[in-house]
Every structure is written in C-alpha cells, then in structure tokens.
N, C-alpha and C positions, 0 to 999 in steps of 0.2 A: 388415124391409121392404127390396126389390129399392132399389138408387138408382135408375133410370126408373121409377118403382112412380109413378103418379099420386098426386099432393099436397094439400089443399086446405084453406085456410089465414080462417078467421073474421079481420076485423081490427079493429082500435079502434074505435068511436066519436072522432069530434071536436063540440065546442061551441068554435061560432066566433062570434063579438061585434063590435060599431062600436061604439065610444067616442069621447070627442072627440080622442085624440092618435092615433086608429087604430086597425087590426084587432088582436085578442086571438083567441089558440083555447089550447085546453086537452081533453084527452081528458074526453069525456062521463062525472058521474060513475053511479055505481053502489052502491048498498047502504052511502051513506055515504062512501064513499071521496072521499080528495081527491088531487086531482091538479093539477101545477105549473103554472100559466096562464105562457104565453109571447105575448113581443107586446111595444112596438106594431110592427104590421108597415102600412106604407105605402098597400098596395092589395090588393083580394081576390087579384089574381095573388100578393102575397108569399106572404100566407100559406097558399094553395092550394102554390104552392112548397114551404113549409114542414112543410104536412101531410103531401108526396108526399115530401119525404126519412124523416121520421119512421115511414111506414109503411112505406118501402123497408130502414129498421135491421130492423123487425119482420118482412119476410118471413125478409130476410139470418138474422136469430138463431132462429126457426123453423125454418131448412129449411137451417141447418149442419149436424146431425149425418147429412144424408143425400146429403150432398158428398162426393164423390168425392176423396183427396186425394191429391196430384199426382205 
C-alpha cells in the first residue's frame, strides 16, 4: 500500500457509566471478552477526554506501519 494510499480505520466501541464516585468507561464488550474499566473520572468532559486519547494510541498504532520514516 502507497503511504498517501487512503486509510480507513473501524474504532472501539466505549461503555461509559455514573456511579456515585463518578464517570467509569471501558471498551464495550464483545463475544465474552473483558475489558479493564477505567475511572472515576470527574465529569463527562474527563472522560470524553479520556476516550479521545485512547482512540488517538489506536489510530497512532494502526496506521504506523504506513509512516513514512524520517
């Protein structure tokens, strides 16, 4: 694949939660699978924050092998 070759990248699922000490998310599960719930986070901005770094490691580690290197 060209590196400018168009890219297009499926991403997680998130399950986001209120509880009483605060926001909880955790990637939605699937066929069983468990995944690490992280939290309490403060306000829907933290954890909206929090989702948007997560899914920015996930494009990052997707779409490294088609990086140009320097």
């Amino acid at each position: 694949m060209h590196g400018n070759a168009r890219r297009v990248y499926a991403l997680a699922d998130f399950t986001v939660e209120r509880r009483g000490r605060g926001w909880y998310f955790a990637r939605t599960s699937r066929f069983g699978e468990k995944h690490a719930e992280k939290g309490p986070y403060s306000s829907e901005v933290s954890v909206a924050l929090m989702i948007a770094r997560e899914i920015i490691r996930e494009i990052a580690r997707r779409d490294a092998p088609y990086r140009l290197s320097g």
